[in-house]
Structures are given as structure tokens and as C-alpha cells.
C-alpha positions in Angstrom: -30.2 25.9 -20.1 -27.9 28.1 -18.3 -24.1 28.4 -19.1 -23.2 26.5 -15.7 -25.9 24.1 -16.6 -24.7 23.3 -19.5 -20.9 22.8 -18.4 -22.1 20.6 -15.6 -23.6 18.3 -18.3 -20.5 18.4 -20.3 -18.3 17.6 -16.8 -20.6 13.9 -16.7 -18.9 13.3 -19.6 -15.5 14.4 -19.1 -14.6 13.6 -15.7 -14.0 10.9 -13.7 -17.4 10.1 -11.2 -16.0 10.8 -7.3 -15.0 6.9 -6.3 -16.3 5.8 -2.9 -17.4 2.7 -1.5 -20.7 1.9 -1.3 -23.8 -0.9 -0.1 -24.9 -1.4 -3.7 -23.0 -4.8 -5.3 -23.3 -6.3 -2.1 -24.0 -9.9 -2.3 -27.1 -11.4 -0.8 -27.0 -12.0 3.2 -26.4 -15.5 4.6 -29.0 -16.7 6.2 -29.0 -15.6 9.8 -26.8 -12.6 8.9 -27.7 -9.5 10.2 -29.1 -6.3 8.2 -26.5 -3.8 6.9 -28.2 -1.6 10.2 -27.5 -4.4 12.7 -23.7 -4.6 11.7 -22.8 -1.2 12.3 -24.9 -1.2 15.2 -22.1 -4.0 15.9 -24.4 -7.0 15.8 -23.3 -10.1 15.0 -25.2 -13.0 13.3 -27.0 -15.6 16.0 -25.2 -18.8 16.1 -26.0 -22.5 17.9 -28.7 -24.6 18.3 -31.3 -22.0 17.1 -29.9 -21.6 14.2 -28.2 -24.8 13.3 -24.6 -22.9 13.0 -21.8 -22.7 15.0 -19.7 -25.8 16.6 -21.8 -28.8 17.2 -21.7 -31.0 20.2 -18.9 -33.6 19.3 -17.9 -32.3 16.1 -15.3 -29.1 17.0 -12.7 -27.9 14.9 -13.8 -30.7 12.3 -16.9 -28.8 11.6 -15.6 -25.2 12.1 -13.1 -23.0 11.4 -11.1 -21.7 14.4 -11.7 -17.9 14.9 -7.9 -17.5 13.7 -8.5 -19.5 11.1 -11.6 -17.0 10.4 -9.4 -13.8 10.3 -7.4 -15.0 7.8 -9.9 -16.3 5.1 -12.8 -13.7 6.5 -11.3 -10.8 3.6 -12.5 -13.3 0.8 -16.2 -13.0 1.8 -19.0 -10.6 0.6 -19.1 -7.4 2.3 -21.6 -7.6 4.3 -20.5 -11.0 5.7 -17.1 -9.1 6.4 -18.9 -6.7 8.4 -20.8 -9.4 10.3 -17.5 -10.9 11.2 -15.7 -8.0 12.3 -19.0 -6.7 14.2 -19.0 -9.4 16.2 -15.3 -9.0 16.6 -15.4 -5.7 17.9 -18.1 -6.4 20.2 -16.1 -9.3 22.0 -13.3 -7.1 22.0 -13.5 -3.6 21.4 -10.1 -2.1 22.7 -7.8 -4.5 20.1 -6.7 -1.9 17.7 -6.8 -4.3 14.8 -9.9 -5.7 15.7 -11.1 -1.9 15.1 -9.2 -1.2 12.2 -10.7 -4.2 10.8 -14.4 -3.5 11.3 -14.4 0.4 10.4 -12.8 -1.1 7.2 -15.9 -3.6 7.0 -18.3 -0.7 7.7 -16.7 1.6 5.5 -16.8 -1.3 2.6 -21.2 -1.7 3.0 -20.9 2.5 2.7 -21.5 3.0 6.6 -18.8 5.6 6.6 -20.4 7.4 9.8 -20.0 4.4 12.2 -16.6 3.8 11.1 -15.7 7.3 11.8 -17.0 6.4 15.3 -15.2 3.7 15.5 -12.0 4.9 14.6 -12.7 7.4 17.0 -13.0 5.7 19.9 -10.3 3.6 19.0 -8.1 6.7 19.0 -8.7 7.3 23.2 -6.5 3.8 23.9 -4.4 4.1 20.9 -3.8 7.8 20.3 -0.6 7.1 18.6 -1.9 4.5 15.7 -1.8 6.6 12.5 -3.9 3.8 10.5 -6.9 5.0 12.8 -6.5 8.3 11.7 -6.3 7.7 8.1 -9.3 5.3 8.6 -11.1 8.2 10.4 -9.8 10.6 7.9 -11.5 8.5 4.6 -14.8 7.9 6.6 -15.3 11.7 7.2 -14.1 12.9 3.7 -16.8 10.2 2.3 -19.0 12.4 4.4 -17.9 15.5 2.6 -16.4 16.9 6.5 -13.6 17.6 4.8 -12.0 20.1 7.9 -12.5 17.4 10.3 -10.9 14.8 8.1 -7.8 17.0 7.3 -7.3 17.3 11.2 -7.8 13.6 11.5 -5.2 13.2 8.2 -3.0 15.4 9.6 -2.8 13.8 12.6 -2.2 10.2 10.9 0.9 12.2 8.7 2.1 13.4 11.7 2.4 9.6 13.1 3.1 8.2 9.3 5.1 10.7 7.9 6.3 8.2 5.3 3.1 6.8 4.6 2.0 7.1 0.7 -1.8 6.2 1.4 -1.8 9.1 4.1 -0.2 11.5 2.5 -2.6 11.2 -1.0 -5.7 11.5 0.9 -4.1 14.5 3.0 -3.5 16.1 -0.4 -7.4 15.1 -1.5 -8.6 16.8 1.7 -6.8 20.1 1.2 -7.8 20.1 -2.1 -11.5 20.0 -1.1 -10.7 23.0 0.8 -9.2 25.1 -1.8 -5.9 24.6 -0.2 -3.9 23.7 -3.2 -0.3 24.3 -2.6 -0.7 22.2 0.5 -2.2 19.6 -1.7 0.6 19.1 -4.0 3.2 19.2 -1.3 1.4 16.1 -0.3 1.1 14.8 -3.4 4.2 14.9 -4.5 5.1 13.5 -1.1 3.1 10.6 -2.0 5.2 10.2 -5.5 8.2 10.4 -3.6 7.4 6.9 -2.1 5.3 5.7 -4.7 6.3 7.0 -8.2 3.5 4.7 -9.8 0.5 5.8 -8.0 -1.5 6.9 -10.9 -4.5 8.2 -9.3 -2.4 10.5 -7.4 -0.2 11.5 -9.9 -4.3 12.4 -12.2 -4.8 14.2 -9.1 -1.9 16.6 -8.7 -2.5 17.4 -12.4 -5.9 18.2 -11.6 -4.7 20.4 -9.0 -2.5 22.1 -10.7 -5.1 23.2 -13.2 -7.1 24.3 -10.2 -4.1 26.7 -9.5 -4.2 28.0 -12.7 -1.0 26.0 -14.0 -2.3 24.3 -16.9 1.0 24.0 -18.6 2.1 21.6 -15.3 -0.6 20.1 -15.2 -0.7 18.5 -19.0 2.7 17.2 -18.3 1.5 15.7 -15.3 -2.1 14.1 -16.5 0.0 13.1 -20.0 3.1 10.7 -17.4 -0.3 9.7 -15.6 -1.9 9.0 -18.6 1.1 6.9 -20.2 1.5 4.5 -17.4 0.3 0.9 -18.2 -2.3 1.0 -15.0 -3.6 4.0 -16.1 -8.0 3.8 -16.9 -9.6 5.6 -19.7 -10.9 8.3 -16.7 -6.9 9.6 -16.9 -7.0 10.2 -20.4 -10.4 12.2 -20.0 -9.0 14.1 -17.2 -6.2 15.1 -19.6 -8.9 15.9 -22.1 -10.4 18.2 -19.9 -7.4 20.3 -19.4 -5.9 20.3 -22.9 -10.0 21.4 -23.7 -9.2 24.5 -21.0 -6.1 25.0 -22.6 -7.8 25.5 -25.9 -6.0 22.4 -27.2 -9.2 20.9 -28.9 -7.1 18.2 -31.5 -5.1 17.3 -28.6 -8.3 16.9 -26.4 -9.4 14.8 -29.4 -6.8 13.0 -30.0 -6.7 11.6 -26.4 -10.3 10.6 -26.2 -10.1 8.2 -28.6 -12.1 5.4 -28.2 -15.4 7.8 -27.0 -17.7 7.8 -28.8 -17.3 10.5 -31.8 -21.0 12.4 -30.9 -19.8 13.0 -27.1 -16.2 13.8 -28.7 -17.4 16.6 -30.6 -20.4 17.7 -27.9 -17.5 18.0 -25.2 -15.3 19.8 -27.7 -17.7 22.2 -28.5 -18.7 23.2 -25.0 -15.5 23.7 -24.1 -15.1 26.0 -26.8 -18.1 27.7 -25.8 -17.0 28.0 -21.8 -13.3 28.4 -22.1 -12.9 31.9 -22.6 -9.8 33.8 -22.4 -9.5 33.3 -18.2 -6.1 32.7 -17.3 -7.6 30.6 -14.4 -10.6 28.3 -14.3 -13.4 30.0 -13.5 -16.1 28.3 -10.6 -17.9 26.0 -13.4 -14.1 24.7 -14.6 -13.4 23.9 -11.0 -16.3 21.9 -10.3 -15.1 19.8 -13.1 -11.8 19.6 -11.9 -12.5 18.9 -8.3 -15.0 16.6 -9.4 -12.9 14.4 -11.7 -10.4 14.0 -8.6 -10.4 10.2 -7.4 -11.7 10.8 -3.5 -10.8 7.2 -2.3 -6.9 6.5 -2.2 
């Protein structure tokens, strides 16, 4: 196994997996519902006599819920029921902005990150000055790995939501991805301003300080990340990762307890063997990095 083979391995066990949504967990379709294909396509689910749904003759209201009624309580169902919903939405009415937001959400939920980047999109032409369509479009195209596109389209939504915390964490995702990493902890830290208790974003700008070669900042970071009560057990292995860089192996230990002791001392002693005496991570230690970054604010 090559060196970079080998670190790669070690990374699985190290880093946090890239988040994203996707179709898999998604409950079974009603019957009538459409296929995951037909909603993005922006079909809806037939309804009335030939399928036995829908208002019946006589009954009304009694029987079914009002379509208001239906946008309230339609967040509660299983994802690809959501999308059914909002497809049909959309299809009655496909210049309401929220009606958009709403179904590129849905798509993006059943992992049809494409066709919500469309739809945000074409939103965008009647409502060129609604940020959330822009950050939608933004998340669908980074789940795509456009990452250029999607920092124009996040830039655009900052620009529009300059005090927008969601916004300004993915912007600093998408110039990370890019190598941009100054950029990326302005907005970060941006992000912090508003929201001091955004942990994933908080891991993040640790990890991107490493990738600048600051491990020193980025400990101290990844360890206040680490300390907060919401924080998951994929923090504390990010801040294993770069004490391990920093050649801080009892440390590393000490904050991956509750691993199991074999991957403890398997991780510990690749590290040793792929640190080094680089002031700066080298290309194997920022695939780990970048890879442990959470890619879904």
C-alpha cells in the first residue's frame, strides 16, 4: 500500500464523512405517489375518482385537509411525500417564490440536488433579489461538487443577506473547496459573529485553519468546538486529527476516548508515520482535512 493509500484509510477513521442529503432512509411511497423521477420532473400524485383520493362528492373539507391546512402539516411527512406535495405545488404555481423555495428544499431532501439547482434558478429570473434562492442554489450545486458556480450563487445570496449566518457558513465551505482559505474564515467567523454556537462552523474554521498551516489556531478552535454541549463525537475526531499533525499523540489520545483502543493506536501510529517535519499539511493531510469539513450547513 502506498503512503497516500494508507493515510486515506487512516482519514475514514479520523474524519468526519462529508454530510449531505440523500434518497436512502426514505420511507416507502404512498400509494399513488409518484417515483423519486416523477417528483423532480414536478409530477404530482393522481388524485379523484381513479384513485379513490382527493375530496369526495358531498364530503369537502370534512374529508380533506384544505391546501393551507396542507402547507402547514406537509413538513411532518416522509420525504418523498414532501416532494410530491411541493411538485404539485410548483406545477400549479411556479412563479410563488415560496412555493419554489419549498420544492427545491423537497428535491434537495430525496438527494435531487440538480433539479433544485434548476429550480432555484429559474426562480431567480422573477425574484432576482431573494437571497434564500441563492443559498438554496448555492447548497444544490456544492452537493454537486460545482463548487465555482455555487460560490457565485453564495455570493450573490451574501450580497442580499449580508447578516445571514446559514449564508455566510456555506460561503466559507465553498471557498474552502476552492483553496481559498482566508476568504473562508472571514466568512466563518462572520457566521460566529451572529451565531457564536454554531458548532459545525466553528469544527470548520478549525479545520481551515490547519489547512493554512495554523495548527496552533486551529486546536484552540476544534478544542471551544469540541467543549460545547451540542458538539458530536466527529468534533472531537477532528481535533484528533490536528493535535495527530501537530505531533500531539497523548493529546490525540486522550480526546478519542470512547474509540475503540485498536483504531486509537492504528490512527496514532499512522500519523506518526505521515506527519513528518512539514510546517504545512502536505496534499494527503488536506484531503483529510477538507474531507472532515461538514458540507451541509
Amino acid at each position: 500500500m502506498s503512503s497516500a493509500q494508507g493515510w486515506n484509510a487512516t482519514v475514514a477513521g479520523l474524519a468526519l464523512a462529508a454530510l449531505g442529503a440523500c434518497a436512502s432512509g426514505v420511507s416507502a411511497q404512498p400509494p399513488g405517489a409518484p417515483s423519486p423521477e416523477a417528483a423532480e420532473a414536478g409530477q404530482a400524485a393522481p388524485t379523484g375518482p381513479e384513485t379513490g383520493e382527493g375530496d369526495k362528492t358531498g364530503e369537502g373539507d370534512e374529508t380533506a385537509l384544505s391546501r393551507a391546512q396542507m402547507r402547514k402539516v406537509i413538513d411532518r411527512a416522509p420525504p418523498l411525500e414532501r416532494a410530491n406535495f411541493w411538485a404539485r405545488e410548483h406545477a400549479e404555481n411556479p412563479d410563488d417564490v415560496e412555493t419554489s423555495l419549498r420544492f427545491g428544499r423537497a428535491l434537495r431532501d430525496i438527494g435531487s440536488h440538480e433539479r433544485a439547482a434548476e429550480i432555484a434558478s429559474q426562480a431567480t429570473i422573477l425574484h432576482p433579489e431573494n437571497g434564500e434562492l441563492y443559498l438554496l442554489m448555492g447548497r444544490a450545486l456544492a452537493s454537486q461538487d460545482k463548487h465555482e458556480k455555487a460560490r457565485g450563487a453564495l455570493l450573490r445570496a451574501v450580497m442580499l443577506m449580508p447578516e445571514d449566518q446559514d449564508a455566510l457558513a456555506a460561503l466559507g465551505l465553498a471557498h474552502d473547496r476552492l483553496g481559498n482559505h482566508e476568504s473562508a474564515q472571514t466568512a466563518y467567523r462572520q457566521a460566529l459573529d451572529i451565531a457564536p454556537d454554531r458548532v459545525a462552523t466553528r469544527s470548520n474554521l478549525g479545520l481551515s485553519l490547519a489547512l493554512s498551516g495554523d495548527l496552533d489556531a486551529a486546536e484552540a478552535e476544534l478544542r471551544k468546538a469540541a467543549e460545547h454541549p451540542g458538539a458530536s463525537v466527529n468534533v472531537q475526531q477532528n481535533l484528533a486529527l490536528v493535535l495527530g499533525l501537530k505531533g500531539d499523540y497523548e493529546a490525540a489520545r486522550s480526546v478519542s476516548e470512547g474509540a475503540p483502543e485498536d483504531v486509537i493506536e492504528q490512527n496514532l501510529e499512522t500519523l506518526k508515520a505521515f506527519r513528518g517535519d512539514a510546517p504545512r499539511p502536505d496534499r494527503a493531510d488536506e484531503a483529510a482535512l477538507r474531507g472532515a469539513m461538514v458540507t451541509d450547513q
